[in-house]
MARBA-3410 file (N, C-alpha, C, O; in Angstrom, 1 decimal):
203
1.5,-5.3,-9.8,2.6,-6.2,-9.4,2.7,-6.4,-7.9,3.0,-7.5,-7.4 ~ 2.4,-5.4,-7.2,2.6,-5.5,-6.0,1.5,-6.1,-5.1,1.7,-6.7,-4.1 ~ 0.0,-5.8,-5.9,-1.2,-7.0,-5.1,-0.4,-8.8,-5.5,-0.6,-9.8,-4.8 ~ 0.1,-8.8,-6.4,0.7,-10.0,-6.8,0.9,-10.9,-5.6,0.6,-12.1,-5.4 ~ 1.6,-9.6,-4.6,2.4,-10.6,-3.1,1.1,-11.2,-2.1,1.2,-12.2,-1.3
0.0,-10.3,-2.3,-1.6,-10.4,-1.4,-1.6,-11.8,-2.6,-0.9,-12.8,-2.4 ~ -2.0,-11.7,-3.3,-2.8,-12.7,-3.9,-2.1,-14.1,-4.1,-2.8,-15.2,-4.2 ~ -0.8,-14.1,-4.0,0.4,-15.3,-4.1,0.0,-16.2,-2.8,-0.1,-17.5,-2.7 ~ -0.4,-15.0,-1.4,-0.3,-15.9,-0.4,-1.8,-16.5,0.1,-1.9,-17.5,0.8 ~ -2.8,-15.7,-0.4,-4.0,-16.3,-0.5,-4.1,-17.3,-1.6,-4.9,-18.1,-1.3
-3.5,-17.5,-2.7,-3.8,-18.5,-3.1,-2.7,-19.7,-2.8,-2.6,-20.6,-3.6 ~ -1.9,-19.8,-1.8,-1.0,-20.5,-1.3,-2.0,-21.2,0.0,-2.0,-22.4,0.1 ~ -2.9,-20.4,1.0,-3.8,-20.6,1.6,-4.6,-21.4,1.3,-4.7,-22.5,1.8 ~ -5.4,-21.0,0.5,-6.6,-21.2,-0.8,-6.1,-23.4,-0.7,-6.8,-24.3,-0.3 ~ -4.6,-23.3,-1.3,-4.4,-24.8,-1.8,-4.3,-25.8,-0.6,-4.5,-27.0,-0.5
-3.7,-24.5,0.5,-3.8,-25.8,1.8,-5.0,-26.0,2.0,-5.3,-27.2,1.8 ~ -6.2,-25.2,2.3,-7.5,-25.8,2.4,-8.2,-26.6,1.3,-8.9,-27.5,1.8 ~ -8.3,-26.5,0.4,-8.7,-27.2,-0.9,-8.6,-28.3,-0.9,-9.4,-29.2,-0.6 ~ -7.2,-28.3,-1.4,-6.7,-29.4,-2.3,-6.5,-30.7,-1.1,-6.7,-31.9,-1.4 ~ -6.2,-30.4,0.2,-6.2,-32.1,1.2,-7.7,-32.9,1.2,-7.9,-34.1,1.5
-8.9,-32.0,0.7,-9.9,-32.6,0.5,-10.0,-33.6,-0.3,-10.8,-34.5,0.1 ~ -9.3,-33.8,-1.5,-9.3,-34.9,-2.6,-8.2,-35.6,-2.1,-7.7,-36.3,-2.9 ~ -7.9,-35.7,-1.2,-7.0,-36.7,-0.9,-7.8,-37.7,0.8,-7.7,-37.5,2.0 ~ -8.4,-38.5,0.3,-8.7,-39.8,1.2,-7.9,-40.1,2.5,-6.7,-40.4,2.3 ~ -8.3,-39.9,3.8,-7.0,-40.1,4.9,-6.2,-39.0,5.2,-5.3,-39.0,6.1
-6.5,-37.8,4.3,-5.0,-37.3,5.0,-5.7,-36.5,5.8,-6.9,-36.3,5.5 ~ -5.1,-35.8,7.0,-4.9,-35.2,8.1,-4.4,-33.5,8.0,-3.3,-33.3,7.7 ~ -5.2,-32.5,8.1,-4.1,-31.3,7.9,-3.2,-31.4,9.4,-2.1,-30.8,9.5 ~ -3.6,-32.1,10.5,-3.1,-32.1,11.4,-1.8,-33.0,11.4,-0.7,-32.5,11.6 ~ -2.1,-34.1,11.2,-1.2,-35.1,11.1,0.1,-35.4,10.0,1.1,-36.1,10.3
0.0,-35.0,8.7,0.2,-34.7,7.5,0.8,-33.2,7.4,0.4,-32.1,7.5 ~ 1.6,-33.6,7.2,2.8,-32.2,5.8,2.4,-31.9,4.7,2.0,-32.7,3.9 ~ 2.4,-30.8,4.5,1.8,-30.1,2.8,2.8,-31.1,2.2,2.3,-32.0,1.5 ~ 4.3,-31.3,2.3,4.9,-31.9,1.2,4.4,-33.1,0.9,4.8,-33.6,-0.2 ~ 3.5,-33.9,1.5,2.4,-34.8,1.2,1.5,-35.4,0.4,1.2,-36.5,0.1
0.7,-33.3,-0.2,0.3,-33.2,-1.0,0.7,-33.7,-2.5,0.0,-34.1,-3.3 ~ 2.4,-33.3,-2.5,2.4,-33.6,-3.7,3.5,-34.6,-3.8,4.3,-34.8,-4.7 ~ 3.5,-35.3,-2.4,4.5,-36.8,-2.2,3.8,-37.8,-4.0,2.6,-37.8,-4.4 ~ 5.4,-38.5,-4.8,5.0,-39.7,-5.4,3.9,-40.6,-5.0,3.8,-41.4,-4.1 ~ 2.9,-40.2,-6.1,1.7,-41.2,-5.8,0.7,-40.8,-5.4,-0.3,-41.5,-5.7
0.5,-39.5,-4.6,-0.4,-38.8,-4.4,-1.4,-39.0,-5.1,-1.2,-39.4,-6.2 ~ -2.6,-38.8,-4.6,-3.8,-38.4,-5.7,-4.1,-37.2,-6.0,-4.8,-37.0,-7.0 ~ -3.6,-35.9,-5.1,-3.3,-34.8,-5.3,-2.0,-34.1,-5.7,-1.8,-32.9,-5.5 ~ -1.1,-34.9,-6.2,0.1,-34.4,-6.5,-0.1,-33.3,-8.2,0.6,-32.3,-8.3 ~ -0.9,-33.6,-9.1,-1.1,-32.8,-10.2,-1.5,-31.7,-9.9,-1.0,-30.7,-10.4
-2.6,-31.5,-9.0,-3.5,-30.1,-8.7,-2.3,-29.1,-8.2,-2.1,-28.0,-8.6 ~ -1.6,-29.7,-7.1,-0.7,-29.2,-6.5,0.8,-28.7,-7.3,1.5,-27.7,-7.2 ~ 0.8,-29.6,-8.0,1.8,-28.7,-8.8,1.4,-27.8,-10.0,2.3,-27.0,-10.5 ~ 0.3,-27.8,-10.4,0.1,-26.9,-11.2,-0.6,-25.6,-10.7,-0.8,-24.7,-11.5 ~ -1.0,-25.4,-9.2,-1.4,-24.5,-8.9,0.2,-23.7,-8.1,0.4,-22.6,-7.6
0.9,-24.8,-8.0,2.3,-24.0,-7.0,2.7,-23.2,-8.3,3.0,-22.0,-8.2 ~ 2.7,-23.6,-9.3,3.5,-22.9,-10.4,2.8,-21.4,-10.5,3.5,-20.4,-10.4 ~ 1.0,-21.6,-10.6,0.9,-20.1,-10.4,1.0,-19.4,-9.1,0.5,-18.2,-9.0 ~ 1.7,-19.9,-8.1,2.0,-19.5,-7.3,2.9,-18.6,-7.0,2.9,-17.4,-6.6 ~ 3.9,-19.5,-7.6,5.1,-18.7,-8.1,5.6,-17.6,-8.8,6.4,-16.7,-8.7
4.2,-18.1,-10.0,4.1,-17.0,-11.0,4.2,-15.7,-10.7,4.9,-14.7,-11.1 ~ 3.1,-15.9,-9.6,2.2,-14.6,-8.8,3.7,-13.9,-8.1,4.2,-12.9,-8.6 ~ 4.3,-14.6,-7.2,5.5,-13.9,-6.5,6.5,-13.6,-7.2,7.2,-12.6,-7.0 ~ 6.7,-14.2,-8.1,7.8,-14.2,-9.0,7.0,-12.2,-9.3,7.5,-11.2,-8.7 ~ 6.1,-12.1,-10.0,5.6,-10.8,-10.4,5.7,-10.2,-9.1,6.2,-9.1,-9.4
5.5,-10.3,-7.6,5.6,-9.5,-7.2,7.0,-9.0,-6.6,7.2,-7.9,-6.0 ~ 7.8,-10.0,-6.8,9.3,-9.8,-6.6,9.9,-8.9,-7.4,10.9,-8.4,-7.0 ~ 9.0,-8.5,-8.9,9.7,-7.6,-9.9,9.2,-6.5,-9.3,10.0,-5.6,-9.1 ~ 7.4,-6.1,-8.8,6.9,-5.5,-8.3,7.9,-4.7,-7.5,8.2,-3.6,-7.9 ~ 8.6,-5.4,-6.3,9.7,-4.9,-5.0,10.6,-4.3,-6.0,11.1,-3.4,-5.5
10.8,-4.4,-7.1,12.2,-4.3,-7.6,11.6,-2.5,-8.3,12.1,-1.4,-8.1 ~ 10.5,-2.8,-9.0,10.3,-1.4,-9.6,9.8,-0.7,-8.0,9.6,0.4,-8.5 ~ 9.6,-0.5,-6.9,9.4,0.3,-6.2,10.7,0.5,-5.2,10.5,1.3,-4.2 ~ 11.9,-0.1,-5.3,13.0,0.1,-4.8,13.6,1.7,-5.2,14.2,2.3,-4.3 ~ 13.5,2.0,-5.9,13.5,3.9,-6.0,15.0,4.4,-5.3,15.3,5.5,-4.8
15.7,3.6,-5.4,17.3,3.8,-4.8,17.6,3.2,-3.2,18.6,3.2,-2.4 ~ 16.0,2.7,-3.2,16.6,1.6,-2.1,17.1,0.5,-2.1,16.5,-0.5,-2.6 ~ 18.5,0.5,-1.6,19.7,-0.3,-2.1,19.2,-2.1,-1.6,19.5,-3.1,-2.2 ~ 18.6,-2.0,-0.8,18.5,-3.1,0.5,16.6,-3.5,-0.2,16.3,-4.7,-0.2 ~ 16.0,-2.9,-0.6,14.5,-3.1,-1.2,15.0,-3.4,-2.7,14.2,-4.0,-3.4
16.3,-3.2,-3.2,16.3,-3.5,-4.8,16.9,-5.0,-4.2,16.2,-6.0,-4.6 ~ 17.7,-5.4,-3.5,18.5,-7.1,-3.2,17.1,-7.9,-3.1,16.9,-8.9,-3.9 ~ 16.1,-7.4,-1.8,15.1,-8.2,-1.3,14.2,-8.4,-2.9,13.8,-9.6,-3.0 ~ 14.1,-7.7,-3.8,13.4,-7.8,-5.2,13.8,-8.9,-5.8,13.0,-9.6,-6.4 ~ 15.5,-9.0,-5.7,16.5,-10.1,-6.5,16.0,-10.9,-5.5,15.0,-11.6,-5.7
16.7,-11.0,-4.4,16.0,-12.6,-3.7,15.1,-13.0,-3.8,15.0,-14.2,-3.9 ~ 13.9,-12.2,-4.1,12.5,-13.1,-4.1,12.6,-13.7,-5.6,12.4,-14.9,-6.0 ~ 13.0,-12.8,-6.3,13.1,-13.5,-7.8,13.9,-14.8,-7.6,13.0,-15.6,-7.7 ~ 15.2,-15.5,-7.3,15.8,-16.4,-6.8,15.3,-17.1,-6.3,15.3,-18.3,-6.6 ~ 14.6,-16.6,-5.3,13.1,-17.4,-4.4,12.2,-18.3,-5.5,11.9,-19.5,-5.4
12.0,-17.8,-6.3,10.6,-18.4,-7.1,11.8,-19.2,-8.2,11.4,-20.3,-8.4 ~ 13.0,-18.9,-8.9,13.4,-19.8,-9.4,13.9,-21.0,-9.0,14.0,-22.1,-9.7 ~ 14.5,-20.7,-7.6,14.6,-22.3,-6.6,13.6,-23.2,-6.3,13.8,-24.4,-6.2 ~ 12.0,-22.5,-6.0,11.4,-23.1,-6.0,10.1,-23.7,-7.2,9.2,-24.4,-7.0 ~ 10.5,-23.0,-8.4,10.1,-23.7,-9.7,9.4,-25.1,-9.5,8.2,-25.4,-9.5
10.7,-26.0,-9.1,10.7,-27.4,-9.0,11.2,-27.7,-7.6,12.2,-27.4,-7.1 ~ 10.3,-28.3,-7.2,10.7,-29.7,-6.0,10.7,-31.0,-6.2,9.8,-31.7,-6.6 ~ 11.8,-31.4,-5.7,12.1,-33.2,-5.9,11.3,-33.6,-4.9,11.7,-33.3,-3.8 ~ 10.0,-34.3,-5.1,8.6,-35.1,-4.3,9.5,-36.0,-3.5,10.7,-36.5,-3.6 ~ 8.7,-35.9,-2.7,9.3,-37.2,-1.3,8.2,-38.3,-1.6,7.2,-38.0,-2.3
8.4,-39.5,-1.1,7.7,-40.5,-1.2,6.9,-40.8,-0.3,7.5,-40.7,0.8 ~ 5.9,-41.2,-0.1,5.0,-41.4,0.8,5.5,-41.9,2.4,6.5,-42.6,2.3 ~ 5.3,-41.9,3.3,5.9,-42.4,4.9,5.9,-43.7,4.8,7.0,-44.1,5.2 ~ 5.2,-44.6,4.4,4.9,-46.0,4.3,6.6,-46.3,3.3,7.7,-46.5,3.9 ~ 6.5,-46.1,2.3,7.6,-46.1,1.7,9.1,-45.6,2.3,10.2,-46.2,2.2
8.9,-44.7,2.9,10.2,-44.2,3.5,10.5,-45.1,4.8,11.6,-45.2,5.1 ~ 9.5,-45.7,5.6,10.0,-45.9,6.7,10.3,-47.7,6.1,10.8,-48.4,6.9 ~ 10.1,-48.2,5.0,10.4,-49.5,4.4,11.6,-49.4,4.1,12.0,-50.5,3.7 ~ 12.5,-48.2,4.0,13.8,-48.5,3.7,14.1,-47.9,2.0,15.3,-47.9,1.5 ~ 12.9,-47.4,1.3,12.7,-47.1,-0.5,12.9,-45.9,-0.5,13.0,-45.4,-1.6
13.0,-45.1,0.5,13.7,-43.7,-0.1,14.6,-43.9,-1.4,15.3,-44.9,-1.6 ~ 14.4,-42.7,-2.5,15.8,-42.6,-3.2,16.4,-41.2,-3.2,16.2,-40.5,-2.1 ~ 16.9,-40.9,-4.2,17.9,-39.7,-4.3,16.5,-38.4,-3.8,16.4,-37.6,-2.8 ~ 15.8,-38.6,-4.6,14.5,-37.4,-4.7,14.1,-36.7,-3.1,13.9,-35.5,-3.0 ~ 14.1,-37.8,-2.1,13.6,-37.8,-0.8,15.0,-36.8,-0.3,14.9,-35.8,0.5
15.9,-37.2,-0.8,17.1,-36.3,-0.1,17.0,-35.2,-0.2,16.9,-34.5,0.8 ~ 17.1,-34.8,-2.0,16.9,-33.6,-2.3,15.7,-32.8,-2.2,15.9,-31.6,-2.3 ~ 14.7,-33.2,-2.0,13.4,-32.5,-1.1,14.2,-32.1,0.3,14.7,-31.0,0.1 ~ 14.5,-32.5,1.4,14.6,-32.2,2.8,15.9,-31.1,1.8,15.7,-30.0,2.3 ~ 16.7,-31.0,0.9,17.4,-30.3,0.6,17.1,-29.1,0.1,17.8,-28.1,0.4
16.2,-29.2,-0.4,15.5,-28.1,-0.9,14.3,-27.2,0.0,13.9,-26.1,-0.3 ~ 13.9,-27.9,1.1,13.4,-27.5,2.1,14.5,-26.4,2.9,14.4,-25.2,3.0 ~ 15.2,-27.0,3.1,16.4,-26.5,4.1,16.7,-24.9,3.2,16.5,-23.8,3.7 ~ 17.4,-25.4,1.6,17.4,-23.5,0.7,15.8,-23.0,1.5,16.0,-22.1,2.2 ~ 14.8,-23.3,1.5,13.7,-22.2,0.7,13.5,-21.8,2.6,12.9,-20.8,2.8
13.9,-22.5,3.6,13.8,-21.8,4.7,15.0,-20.6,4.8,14.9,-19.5,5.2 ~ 15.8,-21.2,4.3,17.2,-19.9,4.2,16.8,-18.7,3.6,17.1,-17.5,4.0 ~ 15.9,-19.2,2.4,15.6,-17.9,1.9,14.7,-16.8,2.5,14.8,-15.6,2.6 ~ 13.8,-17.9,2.9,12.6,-17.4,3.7,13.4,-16.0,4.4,13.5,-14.8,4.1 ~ 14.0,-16.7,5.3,14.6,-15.4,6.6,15.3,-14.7,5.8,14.9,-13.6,5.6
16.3,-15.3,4.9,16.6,-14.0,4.3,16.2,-12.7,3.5,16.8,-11.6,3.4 ~ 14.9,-13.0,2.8,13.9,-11.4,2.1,13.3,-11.2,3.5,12.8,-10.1,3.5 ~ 13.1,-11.9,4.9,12.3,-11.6,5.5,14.0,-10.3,6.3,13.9,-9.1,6.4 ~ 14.8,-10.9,6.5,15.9,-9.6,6.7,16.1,-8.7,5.9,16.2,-7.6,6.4 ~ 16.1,-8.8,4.8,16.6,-7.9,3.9,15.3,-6.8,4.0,15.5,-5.6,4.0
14.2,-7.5,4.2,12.5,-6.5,4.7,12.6,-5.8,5.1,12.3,-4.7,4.7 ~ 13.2,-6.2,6.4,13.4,-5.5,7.9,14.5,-4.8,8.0,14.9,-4.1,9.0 ~ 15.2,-4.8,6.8,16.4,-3.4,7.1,16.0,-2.7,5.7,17.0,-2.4,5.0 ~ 15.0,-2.5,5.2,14.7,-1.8,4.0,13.5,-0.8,4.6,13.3,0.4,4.3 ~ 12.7,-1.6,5.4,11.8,-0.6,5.7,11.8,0.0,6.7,12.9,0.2,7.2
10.6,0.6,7.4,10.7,1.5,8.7,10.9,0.5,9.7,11.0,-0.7,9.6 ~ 11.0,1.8,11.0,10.7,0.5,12.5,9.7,-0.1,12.7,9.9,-1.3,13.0 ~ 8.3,0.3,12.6,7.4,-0.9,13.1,7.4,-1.9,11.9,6.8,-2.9,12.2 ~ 7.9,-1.9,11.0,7.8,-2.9,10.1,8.9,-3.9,10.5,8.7,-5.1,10.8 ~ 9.7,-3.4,10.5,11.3,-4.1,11.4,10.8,-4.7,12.4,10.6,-5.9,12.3
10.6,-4.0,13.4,9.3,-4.7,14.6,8.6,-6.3,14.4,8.7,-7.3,15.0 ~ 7.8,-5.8,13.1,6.9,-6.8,13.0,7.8,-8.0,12.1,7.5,-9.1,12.3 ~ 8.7,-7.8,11.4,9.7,-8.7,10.7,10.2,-9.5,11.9,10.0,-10.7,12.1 ~ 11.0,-8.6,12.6,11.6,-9.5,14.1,10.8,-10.7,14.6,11.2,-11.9,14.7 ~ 9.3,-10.0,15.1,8.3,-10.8,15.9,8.5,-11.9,15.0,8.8,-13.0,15.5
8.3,-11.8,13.6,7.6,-12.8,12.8,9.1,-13.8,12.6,9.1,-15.0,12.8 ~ 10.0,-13.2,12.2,11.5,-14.5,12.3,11.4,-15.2,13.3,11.8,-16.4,13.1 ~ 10.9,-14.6,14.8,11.5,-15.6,15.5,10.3,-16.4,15.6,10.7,-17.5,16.0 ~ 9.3,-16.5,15.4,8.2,-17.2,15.6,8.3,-18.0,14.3,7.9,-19.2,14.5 ~ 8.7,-17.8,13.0,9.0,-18.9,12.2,9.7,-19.5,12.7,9.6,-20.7,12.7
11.1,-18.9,13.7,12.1,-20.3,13.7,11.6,-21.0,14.5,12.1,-22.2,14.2 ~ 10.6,-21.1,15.9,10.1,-21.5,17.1,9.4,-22.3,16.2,9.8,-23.5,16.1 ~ 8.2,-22.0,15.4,7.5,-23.5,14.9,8.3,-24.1,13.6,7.6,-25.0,13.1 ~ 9.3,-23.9,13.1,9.9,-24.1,12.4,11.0,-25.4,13.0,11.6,-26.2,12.3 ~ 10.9,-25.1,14.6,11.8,-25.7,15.8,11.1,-26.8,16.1,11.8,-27.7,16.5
9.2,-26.9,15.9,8.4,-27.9,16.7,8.4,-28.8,15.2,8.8,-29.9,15.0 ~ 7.9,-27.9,14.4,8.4,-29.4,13.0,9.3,-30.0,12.9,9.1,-31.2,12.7 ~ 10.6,-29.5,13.1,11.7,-30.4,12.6,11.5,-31.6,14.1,11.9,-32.7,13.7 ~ 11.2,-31.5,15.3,10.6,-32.5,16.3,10.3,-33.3,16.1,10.6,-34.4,16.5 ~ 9.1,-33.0,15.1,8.1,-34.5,14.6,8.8,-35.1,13.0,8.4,-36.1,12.4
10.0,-33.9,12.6,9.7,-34.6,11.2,10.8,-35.9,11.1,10.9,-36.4,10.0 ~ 11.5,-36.3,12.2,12.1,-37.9,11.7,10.9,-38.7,11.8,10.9,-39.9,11.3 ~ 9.8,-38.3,12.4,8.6,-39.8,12.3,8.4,-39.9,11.4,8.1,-41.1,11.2 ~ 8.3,-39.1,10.1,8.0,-39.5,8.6,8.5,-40.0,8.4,7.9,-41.1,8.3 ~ 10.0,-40.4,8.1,10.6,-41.5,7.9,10.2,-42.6,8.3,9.9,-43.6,7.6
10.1,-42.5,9.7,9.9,-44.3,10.4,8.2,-44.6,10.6,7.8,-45.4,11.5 ~ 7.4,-44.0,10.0,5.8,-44.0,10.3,5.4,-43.6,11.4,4.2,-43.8,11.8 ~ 6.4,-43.0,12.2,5.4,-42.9,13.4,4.6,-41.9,13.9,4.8,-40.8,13.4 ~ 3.7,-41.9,14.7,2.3,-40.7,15.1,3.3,-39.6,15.3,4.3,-39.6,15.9 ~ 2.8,-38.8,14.6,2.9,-37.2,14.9,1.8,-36.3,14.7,1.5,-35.7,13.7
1.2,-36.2,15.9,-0.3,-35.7,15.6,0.0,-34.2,15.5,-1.1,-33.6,15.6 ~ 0.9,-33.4,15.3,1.3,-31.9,15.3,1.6,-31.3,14.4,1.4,-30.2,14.1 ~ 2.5,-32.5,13.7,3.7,-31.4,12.8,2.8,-31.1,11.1,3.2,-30.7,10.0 ~ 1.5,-31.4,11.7,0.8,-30.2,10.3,0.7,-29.1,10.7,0.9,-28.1,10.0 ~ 0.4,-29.0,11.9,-0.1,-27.9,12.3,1.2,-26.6,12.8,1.2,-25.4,13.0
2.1,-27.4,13.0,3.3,-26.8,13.3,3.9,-25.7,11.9,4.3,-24.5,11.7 ~ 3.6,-27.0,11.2,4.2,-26.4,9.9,3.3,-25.1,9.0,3.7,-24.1,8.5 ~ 2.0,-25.7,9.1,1.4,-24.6,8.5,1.3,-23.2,9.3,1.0,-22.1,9.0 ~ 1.6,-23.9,10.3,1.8,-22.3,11.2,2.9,-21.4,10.9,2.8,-20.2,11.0 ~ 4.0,-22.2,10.6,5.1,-21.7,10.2,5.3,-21.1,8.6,5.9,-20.1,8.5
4.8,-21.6,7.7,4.4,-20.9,6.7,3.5,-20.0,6.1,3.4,-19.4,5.1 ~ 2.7,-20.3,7.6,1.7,-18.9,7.4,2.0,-17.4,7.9,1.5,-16.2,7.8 ~ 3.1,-18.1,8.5,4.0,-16.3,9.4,4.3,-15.8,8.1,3.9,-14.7,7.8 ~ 5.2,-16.9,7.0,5.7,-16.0,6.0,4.7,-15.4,5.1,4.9,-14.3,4.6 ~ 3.6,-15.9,4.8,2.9,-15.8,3.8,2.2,-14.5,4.4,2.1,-13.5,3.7
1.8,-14.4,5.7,1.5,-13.5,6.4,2.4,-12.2,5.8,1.9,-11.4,5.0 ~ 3.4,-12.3,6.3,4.5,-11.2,6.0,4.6,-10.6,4.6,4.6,-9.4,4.3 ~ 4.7,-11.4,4.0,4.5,-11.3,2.7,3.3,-10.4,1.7,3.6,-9.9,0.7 ~ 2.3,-10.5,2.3,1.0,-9.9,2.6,1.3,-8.8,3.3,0.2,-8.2,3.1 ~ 1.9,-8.2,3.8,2.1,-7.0,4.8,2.7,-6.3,4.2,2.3,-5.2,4.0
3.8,-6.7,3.7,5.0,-6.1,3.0,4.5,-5.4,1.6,4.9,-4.3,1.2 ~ 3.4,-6.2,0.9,2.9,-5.7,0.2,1.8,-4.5,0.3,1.5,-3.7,-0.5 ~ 1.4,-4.5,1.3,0.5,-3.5,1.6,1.0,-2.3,2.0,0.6,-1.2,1.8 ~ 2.3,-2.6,2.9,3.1,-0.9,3.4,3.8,-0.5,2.2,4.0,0.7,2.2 ~ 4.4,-1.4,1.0,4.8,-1.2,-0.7,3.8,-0.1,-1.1,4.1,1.1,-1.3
2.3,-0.9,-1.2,1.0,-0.6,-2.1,1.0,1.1,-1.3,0.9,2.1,-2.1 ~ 1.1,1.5,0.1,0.7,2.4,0.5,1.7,3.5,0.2,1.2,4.4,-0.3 ~ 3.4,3.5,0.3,4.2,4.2,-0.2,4.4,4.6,-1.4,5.1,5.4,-1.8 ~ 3.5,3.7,-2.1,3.3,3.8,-4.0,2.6,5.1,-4.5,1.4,5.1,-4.2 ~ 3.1,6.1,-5.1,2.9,7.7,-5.8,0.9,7.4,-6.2,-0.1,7.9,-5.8
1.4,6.1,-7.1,-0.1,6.0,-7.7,-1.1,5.4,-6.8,-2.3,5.2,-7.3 ~ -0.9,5.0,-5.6,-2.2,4.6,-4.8,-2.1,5.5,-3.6,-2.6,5.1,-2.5 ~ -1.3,7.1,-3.6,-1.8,8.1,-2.6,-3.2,8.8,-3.2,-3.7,9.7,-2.6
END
């Protein structure tokens, strides 16, 4: 259960590099993962059926956290959040393409995406706190490093992300963003490894 969290985030990896290949024009630079699976996409199927095993994968390794909590009070909550985590993000309401949005056609869906964006960064920091007061110091250490540097490129996306609305050049905020989701996915990956090493059965 606990390689679950290694394997969730490589194959989270895995889909940013893949999957923009079938898609004609797009940019990892210029372009948002939510892109991927914008209305109309030609990658919008691959992309949701591999997020689901995505989920799958964390969702298992969220139970994972939960059976190695061992009476830690703060390692049993971070188990529940991540579970919470994967059922918030089950489903996302697709945004519609930039051409579309900046014509004025947004509907409800486009809202609740930036809405749903907004939960799953909340959550983010929060298993990434609950992390960092569950485990040792350099792990805490490395949680700190890694919060603040999500919020800093988390700071340069949100910069570029009103141009999606109005079409305009943002030659960054792919790169902003995947940077910023790679901190977590990163962490995530760590957490599982200092889990795997404290674990009875892999001394």
């Amino acid at each position: 259960l606990l390689i679950c969290g290694i394997l969730s985030s490589l194959l989270y990896v895995g889909m940013n590099i893949f999957i923009p290949m079938g898609f004609e024009g797009y940019s990892y630079t210029m372009h948002t993962v939510s892109e991927l699976s914008a209305i109309g996409a030609p990658t919008r199927q691959v992309w949701v059926i591999l997020a689901l095993f995505y989920i799958l994968l964390f969702a298992a390794f969220g139970w994972g956290v939960l059976k190695s909590a061992a009476g830690n009070r703060r390692l049993h909550i971070l188990g529940v959040l991540i579970l919470v985590y994967c059922v918030v993000n089950l489903y996302w309401p697709p945004m519609h393409f930039r051409e579309v949005l900046a014509a004025g056609e947004g509907t409800l869906t486009d809202t609740l995406h930036l809405v749903w964006a907004g939960i799953t960064v909340f959550l983010m920091l929060l298993l990434m706190g609950f992390g960092a007061a569950a485990m040792g110091k350099q792990f805490r250490i490395y949680t700190i490093t890694s919060m603040v540097l999500h919020l800093v490129f988390g700071f340069l996306t949100s910069l570029e992300a009103p141009n999606v609305e109005t079409n305009e050049p943002k030659p960054w905020i792919g790169v902003w963003e995947r940077i910023n989701i790679g901190i977590f996915l990163l962490w995530v990956a760590v957490l599982a490894v200092v889990l795997l090493r404290m674990s009875p059965s892999f001394k």
